[in-house]
C-alpha positions in Angstrom: -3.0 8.0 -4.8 -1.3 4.9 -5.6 -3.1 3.6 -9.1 -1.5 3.0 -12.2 -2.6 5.7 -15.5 -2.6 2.5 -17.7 -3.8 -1.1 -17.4 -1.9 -1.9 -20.1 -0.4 -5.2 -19.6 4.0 -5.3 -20.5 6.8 -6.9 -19.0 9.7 -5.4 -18.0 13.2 -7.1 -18.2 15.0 -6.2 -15.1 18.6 -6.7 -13.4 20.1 -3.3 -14.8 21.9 -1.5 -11.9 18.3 0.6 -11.5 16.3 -2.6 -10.9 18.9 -4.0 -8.4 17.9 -4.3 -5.0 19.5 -4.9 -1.6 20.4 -8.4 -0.3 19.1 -8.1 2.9 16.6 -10.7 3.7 13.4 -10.3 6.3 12.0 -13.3 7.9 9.2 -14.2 6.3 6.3 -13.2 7.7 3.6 -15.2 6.0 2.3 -18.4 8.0 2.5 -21.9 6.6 -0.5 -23.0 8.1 -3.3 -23.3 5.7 -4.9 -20.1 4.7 -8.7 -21.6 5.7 -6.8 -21.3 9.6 -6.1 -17.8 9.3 -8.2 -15.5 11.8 -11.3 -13.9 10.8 -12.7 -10.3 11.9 -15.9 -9.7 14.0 -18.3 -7.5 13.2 -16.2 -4.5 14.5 -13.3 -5.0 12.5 -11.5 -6.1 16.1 -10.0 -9.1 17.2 -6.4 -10.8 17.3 -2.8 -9.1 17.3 -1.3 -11.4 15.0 0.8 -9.4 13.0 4.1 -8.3 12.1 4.8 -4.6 11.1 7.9 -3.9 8.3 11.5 -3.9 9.7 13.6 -0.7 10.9 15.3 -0.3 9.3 13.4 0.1 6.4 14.4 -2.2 3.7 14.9 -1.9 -0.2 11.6 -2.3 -2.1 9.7 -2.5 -4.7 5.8 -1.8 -5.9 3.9 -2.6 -9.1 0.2 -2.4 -9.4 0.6 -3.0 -13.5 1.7 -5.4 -16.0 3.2 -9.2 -15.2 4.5 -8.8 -11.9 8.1 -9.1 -12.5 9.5 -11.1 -9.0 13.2 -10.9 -10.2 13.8 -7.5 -8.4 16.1 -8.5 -5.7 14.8 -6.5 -2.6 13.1 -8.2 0.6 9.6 -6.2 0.5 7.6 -6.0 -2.6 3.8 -4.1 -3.1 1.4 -5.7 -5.7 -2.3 -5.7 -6.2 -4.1 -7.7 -4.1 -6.8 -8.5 -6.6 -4.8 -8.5 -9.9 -2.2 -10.5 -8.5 -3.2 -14.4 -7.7 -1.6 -16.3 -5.2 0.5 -18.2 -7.6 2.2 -15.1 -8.3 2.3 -14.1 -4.3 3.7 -18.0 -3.6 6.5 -16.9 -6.6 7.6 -14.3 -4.6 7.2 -15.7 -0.9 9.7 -18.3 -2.5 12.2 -16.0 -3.3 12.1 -14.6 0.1 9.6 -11.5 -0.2 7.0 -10.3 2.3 4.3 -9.3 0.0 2.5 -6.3 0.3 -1.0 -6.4 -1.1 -3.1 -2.6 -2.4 -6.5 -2.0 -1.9 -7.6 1.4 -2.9 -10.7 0.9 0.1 -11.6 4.7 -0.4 -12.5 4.4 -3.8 -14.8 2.3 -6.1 -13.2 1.1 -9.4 -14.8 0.7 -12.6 -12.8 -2.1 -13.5 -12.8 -3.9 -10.7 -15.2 -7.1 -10.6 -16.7 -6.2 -7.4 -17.6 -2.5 -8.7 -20.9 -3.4 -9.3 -21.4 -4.2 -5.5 -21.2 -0.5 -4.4 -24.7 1.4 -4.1 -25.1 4.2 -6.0 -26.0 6.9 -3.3 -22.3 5.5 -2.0 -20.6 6.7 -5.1 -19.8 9.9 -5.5 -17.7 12.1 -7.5 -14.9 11.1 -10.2 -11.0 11.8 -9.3 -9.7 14.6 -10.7 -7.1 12.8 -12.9 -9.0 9.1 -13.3 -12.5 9.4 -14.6 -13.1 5.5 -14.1 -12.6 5.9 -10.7 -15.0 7.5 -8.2 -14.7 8.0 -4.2 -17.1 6.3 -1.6 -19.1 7.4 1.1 -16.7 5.4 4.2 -19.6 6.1 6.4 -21.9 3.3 4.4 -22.3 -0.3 5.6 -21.8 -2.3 2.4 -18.8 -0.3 1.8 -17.3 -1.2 4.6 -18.3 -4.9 3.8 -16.8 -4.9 0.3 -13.3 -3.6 1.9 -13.7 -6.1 4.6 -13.9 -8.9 2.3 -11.3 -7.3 0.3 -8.4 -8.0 2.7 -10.1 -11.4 3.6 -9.5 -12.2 0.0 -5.9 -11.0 0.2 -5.5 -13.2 3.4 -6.6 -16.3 1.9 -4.0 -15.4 -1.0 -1.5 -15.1 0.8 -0.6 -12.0 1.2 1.5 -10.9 4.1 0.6 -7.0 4.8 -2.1 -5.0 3.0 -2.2 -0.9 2.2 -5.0 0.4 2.6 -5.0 3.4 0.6 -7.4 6.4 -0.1 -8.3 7.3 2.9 -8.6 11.3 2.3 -11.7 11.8 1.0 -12.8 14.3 3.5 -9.8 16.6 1.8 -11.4 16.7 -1.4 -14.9 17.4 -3.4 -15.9 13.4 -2.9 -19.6 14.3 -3.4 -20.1 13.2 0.4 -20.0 15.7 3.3 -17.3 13.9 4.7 -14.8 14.9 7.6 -11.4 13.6 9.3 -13.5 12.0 11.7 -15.2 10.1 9.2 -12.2 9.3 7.6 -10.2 8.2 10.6 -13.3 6.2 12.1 -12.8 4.3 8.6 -9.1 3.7 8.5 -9.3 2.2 12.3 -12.1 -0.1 11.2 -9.9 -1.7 8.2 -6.5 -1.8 10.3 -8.8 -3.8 12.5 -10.2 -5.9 10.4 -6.6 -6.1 9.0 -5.0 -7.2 12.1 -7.5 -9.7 12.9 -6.7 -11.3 9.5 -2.8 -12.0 10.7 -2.1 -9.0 8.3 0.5 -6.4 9.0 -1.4 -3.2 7.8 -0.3 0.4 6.4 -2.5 3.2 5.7 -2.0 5.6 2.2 -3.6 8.8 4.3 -4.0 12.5 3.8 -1.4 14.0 6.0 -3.6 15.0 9.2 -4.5 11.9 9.2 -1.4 10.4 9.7 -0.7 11.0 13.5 -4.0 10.0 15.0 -3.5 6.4 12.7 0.1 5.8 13.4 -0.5 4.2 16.6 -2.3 1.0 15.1 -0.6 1.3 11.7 2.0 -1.1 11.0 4.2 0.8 8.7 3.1 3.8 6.5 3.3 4.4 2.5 3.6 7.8 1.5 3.3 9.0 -2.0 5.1 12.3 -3.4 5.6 13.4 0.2 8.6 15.4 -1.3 6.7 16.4 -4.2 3.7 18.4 -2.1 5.9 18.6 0.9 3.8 16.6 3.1 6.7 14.2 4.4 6.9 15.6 8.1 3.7 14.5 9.0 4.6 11.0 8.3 7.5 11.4 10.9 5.0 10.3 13.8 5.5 6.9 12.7 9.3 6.9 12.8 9.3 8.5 16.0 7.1 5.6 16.9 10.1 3.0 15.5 7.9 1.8 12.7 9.0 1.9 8.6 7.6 4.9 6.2 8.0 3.3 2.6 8.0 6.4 -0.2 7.5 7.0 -3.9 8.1 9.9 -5.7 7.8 9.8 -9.6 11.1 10.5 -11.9 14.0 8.5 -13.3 17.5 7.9 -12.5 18.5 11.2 -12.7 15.9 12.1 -9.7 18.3 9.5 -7.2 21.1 12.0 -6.4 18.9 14.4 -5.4 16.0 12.7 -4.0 17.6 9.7 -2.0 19.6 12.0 0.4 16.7 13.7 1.4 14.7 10.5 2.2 17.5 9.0 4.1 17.4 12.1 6.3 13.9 11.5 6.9 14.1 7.8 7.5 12.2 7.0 4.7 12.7 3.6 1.9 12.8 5.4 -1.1 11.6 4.2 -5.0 11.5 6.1 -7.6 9.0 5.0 -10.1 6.9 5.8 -13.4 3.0 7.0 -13.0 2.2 3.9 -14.3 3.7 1.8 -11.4 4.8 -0.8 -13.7 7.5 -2.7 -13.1 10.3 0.0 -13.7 12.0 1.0 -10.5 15.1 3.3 -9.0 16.0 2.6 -5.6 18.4 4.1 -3.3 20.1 1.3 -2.1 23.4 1.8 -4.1 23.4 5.9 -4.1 25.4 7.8 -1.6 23.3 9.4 1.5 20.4 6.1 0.0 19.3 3.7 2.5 
């Protein structure tokens, strides 16, 4: 579950050799027509195709959902939140060559977030185990669905290039809502259409029997602590299917020797990062058997 433990603002300096990205550089995928242009979703979360999934390979990158978003980390793909993070910031990176990756947790409501207030009651259930501000949603309600929808319409009109759509797995734990996979996969192809009918490339951060039955409208995938929970072979349908897995496992430097080979065997972009998801990163890109 990609959320940060703290929302403690900091700054990270980076340019060490564990903040030091690749050099390889994506064409951008963001359009330079104005936002107000961009395609909007019907009712059914269907409509155009105009969208561009992550390269394969998959490229160096980064993600940080908290503090100052620190654009200096010289990698082509880069994950930030897509409400925390304003489109001067998104502009700051698209001019230093990044496709920008917005998060939307669209399975949960949180607290802290100025739309939280939006969510009915009967559609919020119980508290994650680990964050008690944060509470999962029933997927199967209307105005849910709405908030999410106008969640990546927001990160559209900001700029954004891709959005991950994560928490989508509530049917695997005690939400409070008698949910199933079928709920949950009837949800996660409603956003990757609404997505794609935005101009958005779209991943989804899914429980792992989820994964198959999504890959073939997912864009690109985001798996967290595959390794960890050994999960990471479910995520394979996508690379079968010639599309990018990015992956986080948590650690330090001292984790790269022994975690990048085993990515790169799987396909996978690999970062290592804090629970916080600040700005503090270890990628693979420079460690033998890395990508």
């Amino acid at each position: 579950m990609l959320r940060p433990a703290s929302l403690v603002m900091c700054l990270l300096v980076a340019g060490c050799a564990d903040t030091t990205g690749t050099l390889v550089r994506l064409t951008k995928v963001h359009s330079d027509a104005p936002q107000s242009e961009a395609p909007q979703p019907d009712a059914a979360g269907a409509g155009g195709d105009a969208r561009s999934a992550a390269p394969v390979p998959v490229p160096a990158w980064q993600i940080q959902l908290s503090g100052t978003v620190d654009t200096s980390v010289d990698v082509p793909w880069y994950e930030v939140d897509a409400v925390d993070t304003d489109a001067t910031a998104i502009a700051a990176l698209h001019a230093h060559g990044r496709t920008v990756s917005c998060y939307i947790s669209v399975g949960t409501d949180e607290a802290w977030r100025s739309d939280s207030a939006q969510f009915p009651a009967a559609a919020v259930g119980n508290a994650l185990a680990d964050y008690s501000r944060e509470r999962w949603v029933d997927v199967r309600d209307p105005t849910v669905r709405a908030i999410n929808q106008q969640r990546i319409q927001l990160a559209a009109g900001r700029g954004c290039d891709a959005v991950d759509l994560s928490n989508v797995q509530a049917h695997t734990v005690d939400s409070g809502f008698p949910l199933t996979a079928a709920d949950d996969l009837a949800y996660g192809t409603f956003l990757l259409g609404v997505a794609h009918a935005a101009g958005l490339s779209a991943g989804v951060s899914a429980s792992a029997d989820l994964v198959a039955s999504l890959a073939p409208e997912m864009d690109w995938g985001l798996t967290e602590e595959c390794l960890a929970y050994d999960s990471c072979d479910s995520w394979r349908a996508l690379v079968d299917a010639g599309k990018a897995v990015f992956m986080i496992e948590y650690g330090s430097a001292v984790d790269a020797p022994a975690l990048c080979p085993r990515a790169a065997a799987l396909g996978f972009s690999l970062v290592i990062k804090r629970s916080s998801l600040d700005a503090f990163r270890v990628g693979c890109e420079n460690t033998d058997g890395g990508s």
